[in-house]
C-alpha positions, 0 to 999 in steps of 0.5 A: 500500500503507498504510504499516501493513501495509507495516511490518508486513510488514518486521516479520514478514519481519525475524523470518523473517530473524532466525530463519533467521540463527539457525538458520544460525549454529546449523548453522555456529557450534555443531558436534555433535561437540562433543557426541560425547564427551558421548554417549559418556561416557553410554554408558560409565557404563551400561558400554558402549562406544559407537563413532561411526565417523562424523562428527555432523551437524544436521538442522533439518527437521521439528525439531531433530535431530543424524544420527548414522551407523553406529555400535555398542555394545558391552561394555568388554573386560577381564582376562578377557574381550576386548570383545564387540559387542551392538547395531549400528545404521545411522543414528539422529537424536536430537531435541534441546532448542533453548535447553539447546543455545544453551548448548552443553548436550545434552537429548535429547527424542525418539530414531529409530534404524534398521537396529538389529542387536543380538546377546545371546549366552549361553555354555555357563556360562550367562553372557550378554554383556550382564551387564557393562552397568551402571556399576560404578565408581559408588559415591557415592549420588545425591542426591534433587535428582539422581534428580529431575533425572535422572528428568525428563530420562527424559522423551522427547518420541518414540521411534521403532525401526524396521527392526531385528533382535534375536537371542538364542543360548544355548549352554547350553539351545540355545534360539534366538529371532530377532526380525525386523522390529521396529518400535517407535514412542511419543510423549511418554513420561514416567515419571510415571504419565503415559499415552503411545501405544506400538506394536509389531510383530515376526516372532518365531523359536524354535526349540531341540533339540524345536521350532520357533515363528514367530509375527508380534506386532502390539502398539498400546496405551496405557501408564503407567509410574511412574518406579521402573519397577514399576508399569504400567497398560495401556490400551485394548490391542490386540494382534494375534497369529499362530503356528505350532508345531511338533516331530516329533509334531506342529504348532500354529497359532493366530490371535487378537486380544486387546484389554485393560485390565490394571494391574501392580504388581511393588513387593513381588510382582506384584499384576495385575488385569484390567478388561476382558478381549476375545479376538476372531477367534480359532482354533486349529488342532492336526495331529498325526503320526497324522493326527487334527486339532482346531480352535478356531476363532470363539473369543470370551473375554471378562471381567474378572479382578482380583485382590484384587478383586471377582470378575469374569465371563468368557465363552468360547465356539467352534467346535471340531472333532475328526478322526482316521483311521477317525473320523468327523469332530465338530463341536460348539459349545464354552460357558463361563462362570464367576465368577472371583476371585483373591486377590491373592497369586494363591494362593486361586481360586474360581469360581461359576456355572460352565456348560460345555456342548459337543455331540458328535453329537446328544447334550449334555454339560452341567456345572455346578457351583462350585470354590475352590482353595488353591495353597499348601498344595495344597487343593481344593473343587467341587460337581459336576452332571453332567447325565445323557446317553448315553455309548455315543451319544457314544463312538460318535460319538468312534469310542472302542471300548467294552468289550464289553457284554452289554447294547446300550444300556448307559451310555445313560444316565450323570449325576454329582452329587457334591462333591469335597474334596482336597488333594496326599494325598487325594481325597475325594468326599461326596454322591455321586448318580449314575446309571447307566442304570436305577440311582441310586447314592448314597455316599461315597468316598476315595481317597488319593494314594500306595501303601499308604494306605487307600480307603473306600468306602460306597456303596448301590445301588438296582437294578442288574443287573451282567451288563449291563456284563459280556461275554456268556458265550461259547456252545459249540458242540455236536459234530456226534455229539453230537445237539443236547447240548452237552458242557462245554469241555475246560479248556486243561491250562494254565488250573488253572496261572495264579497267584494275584494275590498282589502286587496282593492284597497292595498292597490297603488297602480298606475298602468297605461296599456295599448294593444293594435288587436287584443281579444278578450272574452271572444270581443275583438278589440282594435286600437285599444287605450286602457289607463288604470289609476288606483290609490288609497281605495279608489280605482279608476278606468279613464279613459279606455277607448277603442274599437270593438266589431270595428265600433268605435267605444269610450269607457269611464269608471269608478270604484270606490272601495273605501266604505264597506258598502263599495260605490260604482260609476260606469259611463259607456258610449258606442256607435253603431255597435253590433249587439247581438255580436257583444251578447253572444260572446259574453255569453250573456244573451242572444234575444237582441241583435242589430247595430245600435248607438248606445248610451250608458250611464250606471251607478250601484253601491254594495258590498256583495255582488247581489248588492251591487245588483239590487242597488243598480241605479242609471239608464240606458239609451238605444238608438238603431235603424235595424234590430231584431228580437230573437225567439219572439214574433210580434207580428205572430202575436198581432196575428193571431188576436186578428184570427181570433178576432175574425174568427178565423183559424191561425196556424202557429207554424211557419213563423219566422222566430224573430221580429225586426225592428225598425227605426228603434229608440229606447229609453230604459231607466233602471231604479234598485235592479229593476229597469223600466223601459220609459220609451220604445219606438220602432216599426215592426213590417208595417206596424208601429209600435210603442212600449213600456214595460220592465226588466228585473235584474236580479231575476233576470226576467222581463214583462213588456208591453208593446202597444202595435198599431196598424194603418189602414194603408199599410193592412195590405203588407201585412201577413194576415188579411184584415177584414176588420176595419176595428183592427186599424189605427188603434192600438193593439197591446202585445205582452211579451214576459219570460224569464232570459233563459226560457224566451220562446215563441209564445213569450209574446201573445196579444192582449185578448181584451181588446176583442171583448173591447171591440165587441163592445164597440160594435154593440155601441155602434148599432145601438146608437145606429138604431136610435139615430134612425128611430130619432129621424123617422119620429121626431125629424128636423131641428127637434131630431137634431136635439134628440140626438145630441141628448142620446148622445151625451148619455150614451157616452156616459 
């Protein structure tokens, strides 16, 4: 062996030797325990006791470290109070400095702790037993050599927690939180704004009074922390999640992993950001009690979001799914994007660009549109794009009953655009566009948020045929004697009684202002219609509201005033030429009137109920038409058959037409407590006239009317029936026409029977005075026959 590497093989031998006498007279010479009052009295100036029932001891491998065996820290006892014990561990090895410790000096480079078992506990007056820690005897200020000192010495070279527990218990709020199985592990860390590695990983329990959580946290990430502790930047981070919740109505579990880089600084206020957002693997899983279930699941989040920054893009996107008992199950795709921004008082957000679109069944949902908002004070703006889509296609598929509709393929087609402006007292919506089926309508609307503030409404409707979103009529049933006429339903004695919505028209505060080019309601199709709306503190008002109906021009006025507990109506209409039969028909009020006809309306009623308003309805009402016909009565029927009768002749009641036409017709009908009286009729009915009077009992709804026809002399040969009877002319002949409204028929008006006994009399008068006017001329003769004549006469007259 050369003698040069034989020395330098005694040479390296030698410091092997040397290092391990070191170590040696280390482990036998120095003894921990001498440190153990130096790591109590740590303990005591943060205001723990610390207890170390064993002995200290060296461990060399893989580093120097002093074991320490069971032990606990818990918080000083006092006047008040005994001593509590917080945490309890089974082991735990502090890695130490090798030269500070040549000098019998401790410096700490790296903590293990296992088997931590910590208790923190709050009792029913909210104090928690940790809220002693702390040094409270300290009163003199650091100097700025000892805070530096005292921050490089936070420096530890690696932390290690493992197999531990933490349990919280308050009795104030009976919150419980269990973690178990935590693990905790970093390296080199430093408060500096230095980056370490740090891990984490826990079972978690909550549960208090309402529910139950459990959930497994695995955290790995990169960490910066500056040595006042307030700022903390978050690197390439990794966190692994999954829970479950649950309370008596239903659960909710989740699954997700979350990486991000995210800076916090809370100096003044908590200023955040986030430079990259990834929420990967995500799902979500809801079961209620009833049985209906949604899921999230393959949820993709991705972003930024800094604020104070500029505005950043998130993505999300998933799968979802939707059941529930007797509900086909839904599956759909769910998007969105935005631009975000955040000031950064995390008081001001807007958002651009936003696109959510989801379909359900074969149908997509889109929205577009943008929005900012003010937290405090509480202020909002969006711009809102619905895109048109069929909403009875997607209740159907949601299994959401719908309100019966007369028209099947209603809400086939329902898009919004508009924009909104609010705040915590009012909801403001301009622009608005929307359309509903075959409709578009545009307008304006505001809505306040409290009781008692007034709603605008200005809106304008192009087309639309309100009976399409309204129930069908229901359709009545013919009685089997009835052969194929249907007769009106008999009211429920009950329905008249129902009282008038006082409160709710009370509470009303609206003023709307509404035009729509066509608009059918109640089978009435209206053209160029104008309707303004007014109702405050009680009185609602309709004026006006004008427009066409059957192409007839109409102005309408009226007043409620719910006030009083007895309510008080006005009504004020007017029509030109307005087809009558048509409005009856369709309000399925009547069909005994048809013909155009001016009309004049002036109404008023007071009540509480509807048989109220009915029994007190005062007013009257003005017709004036060149053509109307009375439907299921023949006047010309009845004024024929007194004249066979009469003539003695056989009248056939077949063969009438079952109705009369009236010409030239006026008629003044005033109407007193529910009971109208017709004040004058004039018409012409072929070639009689006819003048009547008569009444009309609203709340029975029937009628008894009689019309006095007169006949010329030069008109007889028009007639139908031949008159032999010259009796018959120029007088009047009474007619009476009664029936209830729903049993009107051919025999409702019959002719007045009386007046043959009249005219009988008549002809016995006439051939009595005949005769004595003859006797007086054969006996007496001259002037004195003259005399006898005038005296028979006077007397016969009596």
């Amino acid at each position: 062996m050369p003698s040069a590497l034989k020395y330098t093989l005694i040479g390296l031998l030698s410091v092997v030797i040397l290092a391990g006498s070191a170590l040696a007279a280390l482990v036998f010479l120095i003894d921990p325990n001498i440190f153990k009052g130096e790591i109590e009295k740590l303990a005591a100036d943060q205001g723990l006791v610390l207890r170390l029932d064993g002995d200290l001891s060296w461990q060399v491998f893989p580093n120097i470290q002093i074991a320490v065996g069971e032990a606990s820290l818990a918080t000083p006892a006092s006047s008040d109070a005994a001593s509590a014990e917080i945490v309890r561990f089974t082991q735990a090895q502090l890695a130490v400095a090798l030269k500070p410790l040549l000098q019998k000096q401790l410096v700490i480079q790296g903590v293990k702790l296992s088997g931590l078992n910590a208790n923190l506990m709050v009792d029913k007056n909210g104090v928690g037993n940790w809220s002693k820690i702390g040094n409270q005897t300290q009163t003199a200020e650091a100097t700025p050599s000892e805070k530096n000192s005292a921050t490089q010495d936070l420096g530890i070279q690696k932390l290690q927690l493992d197999n531990s527990t933490v349990h919280y218990v308050n009795a104030q709020t009976g919150q419980d939180i269990l973690l178990e199985n935590l693990a905790l592990s970093g390296e080199n860390i430093q408060l500096n704004n230095t980056e370490f590695p740090l891990r984490l990983s826990s079972e978690i329990h909550f549960k208090d009074a309402q529910q139950n959580l459990a959930a497994d946290i695995e955290l790995n990430t990169k960490l910066q922390i500056n040595d006042t502790l307030d700022n903390f930047m978050v690197n390439d981070g990794d966190i692994r999640l999954s829970a479950e919740h649950s309370n008596t109505q239903a659960k909710l579990s989740a699954k997700t992993r979350l990486k991000l880089t995210a800076t916090a600084n809370m100096k003044d206020a908590l200023v955040w950001s986030l430079s990259n957002l990834d929420v990967q693997d995500t799902s979500l899983q809801y079961s209620a009690k009833d049985g209906t279930e949604l899921r999230l699941k393959s949820l993709d989040l991705t972003g930024t979001l800094q604020p104070g920054g500029e505005p950043g893009l998130l993505r999300l996107q998933s799968e979802l799914s939707y059941s529930a008992p007797k509900q086909p199950a839904i599956n759909t795709q769910v998007t969105l994007a935005s631009t975000l921004s955040i000031d950064s008082a995390l008081n001001q957000i807007n958002s651009t660009g936003t696109v959510f679109t989801t379909t359900i069944g074969d149908e997509t949902i889109s929205i577009k549109g943008d929005a900012k908002a003010t937290i405090e004070p509480l202020s909002y703006q969006a711009s809102v794009l619905l895109s048109p889509a069929n909403f009875r296609k997607i209740a159907n598929t949601l299994a959401i009953s719908l309100p019966e509709m007369a028209e099947a393929n209603s809400l086939s087609k329902v898009g919004v655009n508009a924009t909104i402006n609010g705040d915590d007292k009012l909801i403001a919506i301009s622009g608005l566009n929307a359309t509903l089926d075959t409709s578009t309508i545009s307008g304006d609307i505001s809505l306040p948020l409290g009781e008692g503030k007034l709603t605008k409404l200005a809106l304008n409707i192009d087309k639309i045929n309100v009976d399409h979103y309204l129930p069908l009529p229901a359709k009545e049933t013919a009685p089997a004697n009835s052969k194929g006429k249907t007769s009106a339903p008999t009211p429920s004695p009950s329905s008249d009684e129902i009282a008038l919505p006082r409160d709710m028209l009370n509470s009303l505060n609206i003023d709307a202002n509404i035009g729509a080019g066509e608009l059918i309601i109640s089978q009435l199709p209206f053209k160029n219609l104008k309707l303004k709306l007014s109702a405050k503190q009680g009185i609602t008002q309709l004026s006006p509201v004008s427009g066409l109906v059957y192409d007839s021009p109409f102005k309408i006025a009226a007043e409620i005033d719910t006030r009083a507990t007895a309510a008080k109506f006005q009504f004020k209409a007017d029509s030109k030429q307005l087809p009558i039969g048509k409005v009856l028909t369709a309000l399925e009020i009547s069909q005994e009137l048809s013909g155009l006809s001016d009309v004049d309306l002036n109404l008023s009623t007071s009540g509480a109920t509807i048989s109220g308003l009915k029994k007190n309805l005062d007013g009257n009402i003005v017709l004036a038409a060149q053509q109307l016909r009375l439907n299921n009565m023949n006047i010309e029927r009845a004024f024929c058959q007194l004249v066979n009768r009469l003539q003695q002749e056989t009248f056939d009641p077949n063969n009438w037409p079952l109705y009369t036409d009236l010409k030239d017709t006026t008629t003044k009908i005033v109407i007193t407590k529910g009971i109208a009286k017709i004040e004058q009729l004039n018409a012409g009915v072929t070639k009689l006239a006819l003048r009547g009077d008569g009444k009309v009992d609203l709340t029975s709804d029937s009628f008894d009317v009689v019309l006095n026809t007169r006949l010329a002399q030069a008109d007889q040969d028009a007639m139908v029936c031949k008159i032999n009877n010259e009796k018959l002319l120029n007088r009047d002949i009474p007619i009476r026409c009664k029936a209830s409204f729903d049993s009107v028929g051919a025999t409702s008006c019959l002719p007045d029977f009386r007046v043959i006994e009249d005219i009988a009399k008549e002809k016995a008068k006439n051939k009595v005075e005949e005769k004595a006017q003859e006797l007086i001329d054969r006996k007496m003769g001259g002037e004195n026959g003259e005399a006898a004549k005038q005296l028979f006469n006077q007397f016969f007259k009596k």
